[in-house]
N, C-alpha and C positions, 0 to 999 in steps of 0.2 A: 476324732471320729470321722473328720470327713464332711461336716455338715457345714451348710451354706448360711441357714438358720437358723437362729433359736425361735420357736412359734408359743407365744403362752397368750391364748385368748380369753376373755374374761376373767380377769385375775383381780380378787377383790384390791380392793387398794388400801386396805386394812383390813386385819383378823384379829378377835378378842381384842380389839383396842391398842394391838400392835402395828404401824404401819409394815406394809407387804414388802420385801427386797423385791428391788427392779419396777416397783409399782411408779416413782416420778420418771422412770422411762418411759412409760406409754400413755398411747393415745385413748381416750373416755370411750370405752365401748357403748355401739348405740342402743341396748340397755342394760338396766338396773338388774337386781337381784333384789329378793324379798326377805326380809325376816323380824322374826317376833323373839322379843326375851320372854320367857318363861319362868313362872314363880309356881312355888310348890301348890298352891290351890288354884285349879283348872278354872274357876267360874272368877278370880279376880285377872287371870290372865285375859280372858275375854273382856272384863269389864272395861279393861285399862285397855285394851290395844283393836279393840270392835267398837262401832259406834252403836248404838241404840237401835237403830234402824236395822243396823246387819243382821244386831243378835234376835232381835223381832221374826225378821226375814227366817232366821235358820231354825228358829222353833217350827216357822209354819210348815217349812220344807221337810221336817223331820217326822212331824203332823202326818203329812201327805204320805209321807211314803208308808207310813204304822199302818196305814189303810190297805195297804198292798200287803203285807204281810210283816213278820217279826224280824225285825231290825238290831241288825247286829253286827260287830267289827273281830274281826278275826287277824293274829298274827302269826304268819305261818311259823311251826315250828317243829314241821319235819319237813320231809320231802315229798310225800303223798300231798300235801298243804301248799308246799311250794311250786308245784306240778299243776296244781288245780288255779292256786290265782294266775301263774304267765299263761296258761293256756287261753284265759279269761283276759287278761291283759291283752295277748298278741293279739285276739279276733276284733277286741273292742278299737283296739288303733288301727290294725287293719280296715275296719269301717268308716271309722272315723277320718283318715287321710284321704281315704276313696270318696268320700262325701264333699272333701272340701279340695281335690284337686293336687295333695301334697303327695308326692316319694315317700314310702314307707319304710322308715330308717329299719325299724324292727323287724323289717320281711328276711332279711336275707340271715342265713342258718348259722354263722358263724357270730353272729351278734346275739343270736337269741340262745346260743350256746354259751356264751361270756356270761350273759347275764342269766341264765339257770346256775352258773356255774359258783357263780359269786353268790346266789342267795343262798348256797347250797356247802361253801365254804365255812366253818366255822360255826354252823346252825346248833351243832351238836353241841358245842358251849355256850351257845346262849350270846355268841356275837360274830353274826352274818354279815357280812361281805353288804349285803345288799338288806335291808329289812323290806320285809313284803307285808303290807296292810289290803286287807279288805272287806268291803262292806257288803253284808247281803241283805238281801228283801225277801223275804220268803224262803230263805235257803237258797235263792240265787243271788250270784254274785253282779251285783249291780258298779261297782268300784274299783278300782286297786291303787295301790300307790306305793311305789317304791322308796329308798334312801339310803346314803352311805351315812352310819352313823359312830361315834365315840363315846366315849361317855359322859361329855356335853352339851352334845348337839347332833340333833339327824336334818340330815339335806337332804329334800328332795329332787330325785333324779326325774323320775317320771309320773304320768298319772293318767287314767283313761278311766270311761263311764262307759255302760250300757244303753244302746239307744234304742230302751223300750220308751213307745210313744207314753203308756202309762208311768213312768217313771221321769223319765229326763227331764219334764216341768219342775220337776221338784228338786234337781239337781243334785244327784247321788253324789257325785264327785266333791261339792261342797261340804255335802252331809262328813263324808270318807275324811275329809283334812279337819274336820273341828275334832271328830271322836280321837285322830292322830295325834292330833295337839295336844289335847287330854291325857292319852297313855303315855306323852314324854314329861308333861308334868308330875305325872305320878311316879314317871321314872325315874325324877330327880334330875333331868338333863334341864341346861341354861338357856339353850336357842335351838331355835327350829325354825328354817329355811325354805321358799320354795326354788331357788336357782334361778337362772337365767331367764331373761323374759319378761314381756310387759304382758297382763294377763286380768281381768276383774278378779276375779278370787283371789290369786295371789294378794291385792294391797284390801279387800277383804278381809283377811287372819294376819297375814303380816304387815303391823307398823311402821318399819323403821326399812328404808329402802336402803341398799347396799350399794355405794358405788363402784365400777368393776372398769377399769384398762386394760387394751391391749398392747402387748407388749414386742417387741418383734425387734431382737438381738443381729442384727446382721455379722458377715465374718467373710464372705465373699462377695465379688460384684453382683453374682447374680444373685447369692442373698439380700444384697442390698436394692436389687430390684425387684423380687418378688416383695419386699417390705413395704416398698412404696405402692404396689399395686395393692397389697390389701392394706393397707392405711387409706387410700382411696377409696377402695369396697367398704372400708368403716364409714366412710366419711358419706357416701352416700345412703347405707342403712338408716346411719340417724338422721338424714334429710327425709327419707321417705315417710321412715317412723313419728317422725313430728308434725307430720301432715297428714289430718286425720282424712280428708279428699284422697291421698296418693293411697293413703291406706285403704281406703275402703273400696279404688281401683285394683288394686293389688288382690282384695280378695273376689271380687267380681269378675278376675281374669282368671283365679284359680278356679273357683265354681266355674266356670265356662270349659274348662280344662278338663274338669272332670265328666263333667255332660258328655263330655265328646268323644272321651276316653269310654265312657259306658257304652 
């Protein structure tokens, strides 16, 4: 085909227990991935893979929000349903990158066309491209969370909250991934994922962290030279990422970024 590279980033380094082809080719991506196995009974999956503390934490938060109105999870399953969370979706990450200084991957029309398109593939059978979860307060939608799933396991791709000042203490988004958790146990699926990313909540519901290389195939010179520049772009991720000083400069440059952008 002409190509210089082969680029596969993040790539676990085992799946269901099987190690990954081309996975002892690469280098440790600078992070993990999150995931929980899952047993048929929702409240022993918590037991075993939440600490005591957490599951304390999420009653209260679920508490907090009952105040604000009737609390509930929704799984789109038309398109009217699918229409109403990404709309909710877009505005809430839209906010949200704007708050904290990030490029909003979801802004631009041909991304958010993919992903209506994928939720919207397959729905009529009962197995979406993308599944769309969300959680409302009152009949609004405080949550959402997406995933590619099979019939063992849903990954989560994305997830965004509402940043109503009366809500966000109580963490909609948390609320939104335990009720998720729940409707896969009942669904009979094995694991559930949050993807890429170091993050509190993620090692909150997920136990068992996933290790993940990249991998990076060369075939030409200059394939072999973009390989070593982003094996150095890894190699400095996970210097920053383990310094929890670089890190917290990193997001004080982005908040400054955004200030000034506003």
């Amino acid at each position: 085909l002409g190509a210089d590279v082969v680029d596969m980033e993040a790539v676990p380094a085992a799946w269901d227990g099987q190690p990954t082809p081309f996975a002892a080719l690469g280098r440790p991506h600078p992070s993990p991935a999150y995931q929980v196995r899952l047993e048929r009974d929702p409240e022993a999956t918590a037991l075993r893979s939440m600490s005591s503390d957490g599951r304390k934490r999420l009653r209260s938060k679920v508490r907090g929000l009952a105040k604000l109105g009737e609390v509930a999870t929704v799984r789109a399953g038309d398109g009217q349903e699918v229409d109403r969370l990404l709309a909710a979706f877009f505005a809430q990450k839209e906010e949200r990158f704007r708050s904290l200084g990030i490029s909003d991957p979801f802004h631009d029309s041909e991304a958010r066309a993919f992903i209506r398109s994928a939720s919207l593939s397959g729905l009529s059978e009962g197995r979406p491209g993308i599944e769309l979860y969300g959680l409302t307060v009152g009949g609004r939608i405080a949550a959402v969370l997406g995933g590619a799933a099979d019939a063992d396991r849903l990954s989560g791709m994305f997830i965004s909250f509402a940043d109503w000042p009366e809500a966000t203490k109580f963490s909609p988004g948390d609320v939104l991934v335990s009720h998720v958790i729940r409707a896969q146990c009942e669904l009979g699926r094995s694991h559930f994922d949050l993807g890429v990313g170091e993050a509190r909540y993620k090692r909150t519901f997920c136990d068992e962290p996933m290790a993940l290389v990249d991998v990076f195939l060369p075939v030409t010179a200059t394939g072999r030279a973009y390989a070593v520049a982003r094996q150095g772009k890894g190699a400095l991720k996970r210097r920053v990422k383990a310094s929890p000083a670089a890190m917290r400069a990193l997001a004080a440059l982005r908040r400054a970024r955004a200030v000034l952008r506003a």
